[in-house]
C-alpha positions, 0 to 999 in steps of 0.5 A: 500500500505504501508503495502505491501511495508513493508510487501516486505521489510521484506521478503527481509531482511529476505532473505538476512538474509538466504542467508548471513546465507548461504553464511557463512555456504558454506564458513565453509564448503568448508574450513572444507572439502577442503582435500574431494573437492580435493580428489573428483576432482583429482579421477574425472581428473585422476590426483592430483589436489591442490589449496592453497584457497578455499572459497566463492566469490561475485565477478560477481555473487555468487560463489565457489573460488579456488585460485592458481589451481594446476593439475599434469602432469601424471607421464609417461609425466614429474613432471611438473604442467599439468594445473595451474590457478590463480582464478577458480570461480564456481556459481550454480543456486540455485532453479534448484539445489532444483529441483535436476538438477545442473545447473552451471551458471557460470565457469570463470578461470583466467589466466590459463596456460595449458602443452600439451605433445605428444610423441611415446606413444601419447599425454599427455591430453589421461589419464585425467578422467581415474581416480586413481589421488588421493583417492576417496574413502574418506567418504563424509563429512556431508551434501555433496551429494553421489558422483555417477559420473557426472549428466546426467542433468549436464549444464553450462550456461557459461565457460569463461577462460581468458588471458590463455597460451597453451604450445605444446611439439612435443617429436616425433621430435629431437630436441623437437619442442615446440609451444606456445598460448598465450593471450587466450580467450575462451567463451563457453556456454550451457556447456553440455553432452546432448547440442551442445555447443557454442564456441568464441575463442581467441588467438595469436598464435606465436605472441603477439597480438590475430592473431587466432578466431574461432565461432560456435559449437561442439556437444553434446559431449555425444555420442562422449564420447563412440566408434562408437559414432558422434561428430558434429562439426560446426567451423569457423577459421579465421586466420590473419597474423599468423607467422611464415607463415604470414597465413591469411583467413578463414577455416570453417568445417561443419561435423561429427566426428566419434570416433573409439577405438583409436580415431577418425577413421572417418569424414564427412561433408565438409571443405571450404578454402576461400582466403587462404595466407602465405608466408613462411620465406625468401621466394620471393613468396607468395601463394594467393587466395586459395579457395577450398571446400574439401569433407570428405567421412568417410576415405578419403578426396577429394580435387577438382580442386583448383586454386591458385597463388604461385608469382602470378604465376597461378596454379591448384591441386587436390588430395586425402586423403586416409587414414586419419589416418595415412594421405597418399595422391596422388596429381596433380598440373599443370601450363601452365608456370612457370617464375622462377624469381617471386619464387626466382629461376631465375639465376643471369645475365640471359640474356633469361626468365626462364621459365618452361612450361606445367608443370605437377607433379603427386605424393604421399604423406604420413607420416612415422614414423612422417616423410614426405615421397613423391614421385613426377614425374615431367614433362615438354615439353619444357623451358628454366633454365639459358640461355639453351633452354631444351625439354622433361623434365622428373624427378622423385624424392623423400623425406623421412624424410631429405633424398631426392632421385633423381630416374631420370632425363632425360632432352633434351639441347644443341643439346643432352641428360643428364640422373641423378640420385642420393641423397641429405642428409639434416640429418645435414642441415649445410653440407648436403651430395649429390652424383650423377651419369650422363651420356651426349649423344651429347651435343654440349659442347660450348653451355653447357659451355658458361652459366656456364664457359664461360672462359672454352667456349671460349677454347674447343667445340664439341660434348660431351659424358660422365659418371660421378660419383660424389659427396660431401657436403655443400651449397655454392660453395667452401665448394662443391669444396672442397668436390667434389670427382668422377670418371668417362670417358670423350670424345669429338668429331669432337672437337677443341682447341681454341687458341692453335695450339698444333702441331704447337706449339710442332713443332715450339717449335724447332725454334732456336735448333742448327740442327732442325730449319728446322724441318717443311720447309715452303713447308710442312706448306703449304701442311698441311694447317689444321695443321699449318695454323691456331691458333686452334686444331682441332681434331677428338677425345680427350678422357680420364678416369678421377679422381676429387679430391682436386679441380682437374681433373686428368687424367692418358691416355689423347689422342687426335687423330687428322687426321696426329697425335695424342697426349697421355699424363697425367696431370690435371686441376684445378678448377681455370683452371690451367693445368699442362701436360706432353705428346707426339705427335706421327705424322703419317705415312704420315706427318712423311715421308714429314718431314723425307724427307724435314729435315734429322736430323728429323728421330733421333726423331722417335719412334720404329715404325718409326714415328716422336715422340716429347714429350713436355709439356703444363702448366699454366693458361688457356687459355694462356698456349702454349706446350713446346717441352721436350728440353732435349729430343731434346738435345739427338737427336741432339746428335746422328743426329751429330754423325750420320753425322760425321760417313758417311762423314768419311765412305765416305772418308774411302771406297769410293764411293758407288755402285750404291747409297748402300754401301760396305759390309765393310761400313756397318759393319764399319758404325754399330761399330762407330755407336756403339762407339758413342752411335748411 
């Protein structure tokens, strides 16, 4: 027995002899042909490949070290590092190798820091093993084996990277978006061509802590490795509280790859969602409970009927992909009701529920360019968006790039109907641009005031009929008013004025003139009740073109018509509500007859064609303004409803009295030259 053990211990001293012999002899070795090792892994990579130590390692097994890895970037991409590495240790087993099958036991990287570039002409990882990096063409050093490319029976028992970092630059977008992995952990074994391989990976993504997993396997990888060749792939991903959307479940893909001449051009399998979250920044609602399993059919993907909850709020979507690459799709998303306060779009002091009903939106969605472009049709039977009770919403809308492209909207309200169209453009998302055209059928103008104006609600109603013209830029309210700029034509119908008589107020305006005191005696107050009994305008049309600019309504031919009179004029309307207009009040026939024949002195303020016309003025802040009647106006018709009285007493005294009620020849000829000389 003793002569065994001592016989064992020989051979072990003897082996370890050999492999310190070994071990030396590997370490000159690499040391002396560092410059060939390089040359050989940059031809291999396609890219040059650098490392400031090469030598021998026993750390966690027999191995080959390089220290501070370097691999360049290609060229078209930019001159920094592609792949830097703090430590990469290579072991091989050293009876398979004897045998001639390579088996690497062991590959661990430490602390690498991998440059991931896309741009137009597509991502930078496309040239790597395309050769060229460096000379490859240098004589093998002695005792190195024929370099003929990778064995087929080439294994690596493990692949270990710890502590990375993977840095991806989006160049196809202005500015270049950039995001970065950080913490990154990958495990892989039964590294091989010819085997599926086994992959445990960590990272944090966008965050300081491992937020990212993913298990399973992918491949072999032989096939893929040349056109029309299958890639299987069995991943699971699981994602917990990844930013900047707080993602959160799980993602497990089961299918097979199929590579084409440019890439992949076709996939098949299934991929299943399970409990799927986010909440997107700022935003009051999250998207909860998504769970799907989407067919892929080599082009196309189908997405069956998902149900979901967006703010708790229900809803379902379906849809197709198709193509995949470049993705284009159509969709459909329904949802009985929709309350607009769980999603953040409920109106401040709403008095009724928001609520959007039987909502269902179709569309198409693709990528252009690397822009999204979409288009959507929207359509609701009924609801109800701040305090106004709508029907048959119909809106089709859509997006490209940051434009977006209202086609139309057409929407029953207050007892009418609105049709839009227009475009918003996000280009400059800090002063976005817009601009719309609208036309009003009908709408009664009290109700659709009240929710929005109520201080102009208060001061007019009516049925309202108009086109608009309009546009502008900015987010919030003042820099739009500011900007707001349109034309467009304005009526409304069997209307009123609250709060303001205007007749009433241009007739009584008189009160207090020397001679036209009297102009409206009480008995025709009393016969035109609907004109001056009340506090209120009422009116059968009030029309007007109208121009908006600088904070203002502006208006060259403002009529009202109203049964005994009607009132043309020009002004504006500021945004504050201030008013400023000049116009004229022109009574009819029948109204100027009863006044003309109650107050004499009234047919001095008539028109050519014979009606009372009474210019006034209507300014302030509504609706506290009151029409003031144009007092130097008056002061001349009182001027020649004085000569006019002083003429026929004296006409009287010269000729005498009249025959019959009409006067002489000579009276009229003398009444025309003293009207003449006073300016009558």
């Amino acid at each position: 027995m003793r002569k065994w053990l001592l016989a064992g211990g020989v051979t072990l001293l003897v082996v370890a002899g050999i492999v310190a012999f070994a071990l030396a002899n590997l370490g000159r070795f690499l040391e002396r042909n560092r410059e060939w090792i390089a040359a050989q892994a940059s031809h291999a990579v396609g890219r040059a490949v650098h490392f400031d130590e090469i030598g021998v390692s026993l750390r966690g097994g027999i191995a080959a070290r390089l220290g501070k890895l370097r691999v360049a970037e290609d060229p078209a991409y930019g001159t920094e590092d592609f792949l830097r590495a703090k430590d990469v240790r290579v072991s091989v087993r050293l009876l398979p190798a004897l045998l001639g099958r390579y088996e690497i036991g062991r590959v661990i990287v430490d602390a690498p820091s991998l440059t991931v570039i896309r741009d137009a002409k597509g991502l930078s990882l496309a040239s790597l093993g395309r050769g060229g990096g460096a000379e490859g063409g240098k004589p093998s050093p002695e005792g190195a084996p024929a370099s003929s490319g990778p064995p087929a029976g080439l294994l690596v028992s493990e692949l270990a990277l710890h502590d990375g970092q993977l840095r991806y630059v989006d160049r196809t977008v202005t500015p270049p978006r950039e995001v970065t992995v950080a913490r990154l952990d990958v495990e892989a074994s039964d590294v091989s061509v010819a085997h599926p391989v086994k992959l445990r990976v960590a990272a944090a993504v966008l965050g300081d802590r491992q937020n990212v997993r993913a298990e399973g396997t992918v491949g072999p990888l032989g096939p893929a490795m040349t056109a029309g060749g299958d890639l299987p792939v069995d991943l699971t991903l699981r994602l917990d509280d990844v930013p900047p959307y707080h993602a959160s479940g799980t993602i497990t893909a089961k299918a097979v790859a199929r590579r084409g001449t440019a890439g992949v051009d076709a996939l098949t399998g299934t991929v299943t969602l399970r409990d799927l979250a986010a909440t997107p920044p700022g935003a009051p609602w999250a998207l909860k409970g998504l769970s799907s399993t989407v067919e892929l059919r080599g082009g196309s993907a189908v997405v069956p009927p998902t149900r979901f909850e967006l703010g708790g709020v229900p809803f379902q979507a379906e849809g197709t992909v198709e193509p995949l690459t470049p993705p284009a799709g159509r969709f459909v998303v329904r949802a009985d009701e929709v309350p607009l306060r769980p999603l953040g779009f409920a109106g401040e002091g709403v008095q009724k529920t928001e609520v959007v009903k039987k909502l269902e939106t179709t569309g198409t969605a693709s990528l252009a360019g690397g822009e999204p472009v979409v288009q959507a049709n929207v359509r609701s039977p009924s609801g109800s968006v701040r305090d106004a009770d709508y029907q048959d919403l119909q809106m089709d809308v859509g997006l490209h790039g940051t434009v977006a492209t209202l086609d139309r909207l057409h929407v029953g309200a207050f007892e009418g109907t609105c049709e839009t169209s227009g475009h918003y453009d996000m280009t400059n998302a800090e002063q976005p641009r817009f601009d719309l055209r609208s036309a009003v059928h009908g709408m009664a103008l009290r109700a659709l005031l009240a929710g929005r104006a109520p201080g102009a609600a208060s001061s007019i109603d009516g049925r309202l009929e108009a086109t608009l013209a309009l546009s502008g830029a900015g987010k919030a309210r003042p820099a739009i008013e500011r900007s707001l700029a349109g034309q467009g034509r304005v009526d409304v119908k069997d209307g009123v004025l609250k709060d303001v008589n205007l007749a009433d107020g241009v007739f009584g305006g008189t009160t207090g003139i020397a001679g036209l005191s009297a102009l409206v005696p009480p008995n025709i107050r009393t016969k035109y009740p609907e004109i001056f009994g009340g506090s209120d305008t009422r009116f059968d049309e009030l029309g007007a073109d109208v121009r908006i600019g600088d904070r203002r309504i502006t208006t060259d031919n403002a009529r009202l018509a109203a049964r005994d009179y009607a009132v043309d004029g020009r002004g504006w309307v500021s945004f504050d509500r201030e008013v400023d207009f000049t116009a004229t009040l022109v009574a009819s026939q029948r109204l100027t007859g009863d006044i003309v024949g109650a107050a004499k002195e009234a047919r001095y303020v008539t028109n050519d064609s014979g009606r009372l016309a009474i210019p006034f003025r209507l300014a302030g802040t509504l609706p506290k303004v009151r029409p003031m009647p144009d007092t130097e106006f008056l002061a001349r018709a009182l001027g020649k409803a004085a000569v006019g009285s002083g003429v026929d007493k004296l006409i009287d005294q010269l000729g005498g009295k009249k025959k019959g009620g009409k006067e002489k020849p000579e009276q009229e000829l003398l009444r025309k030259g003293l009207q003449g000389l006073f300016g009558k």
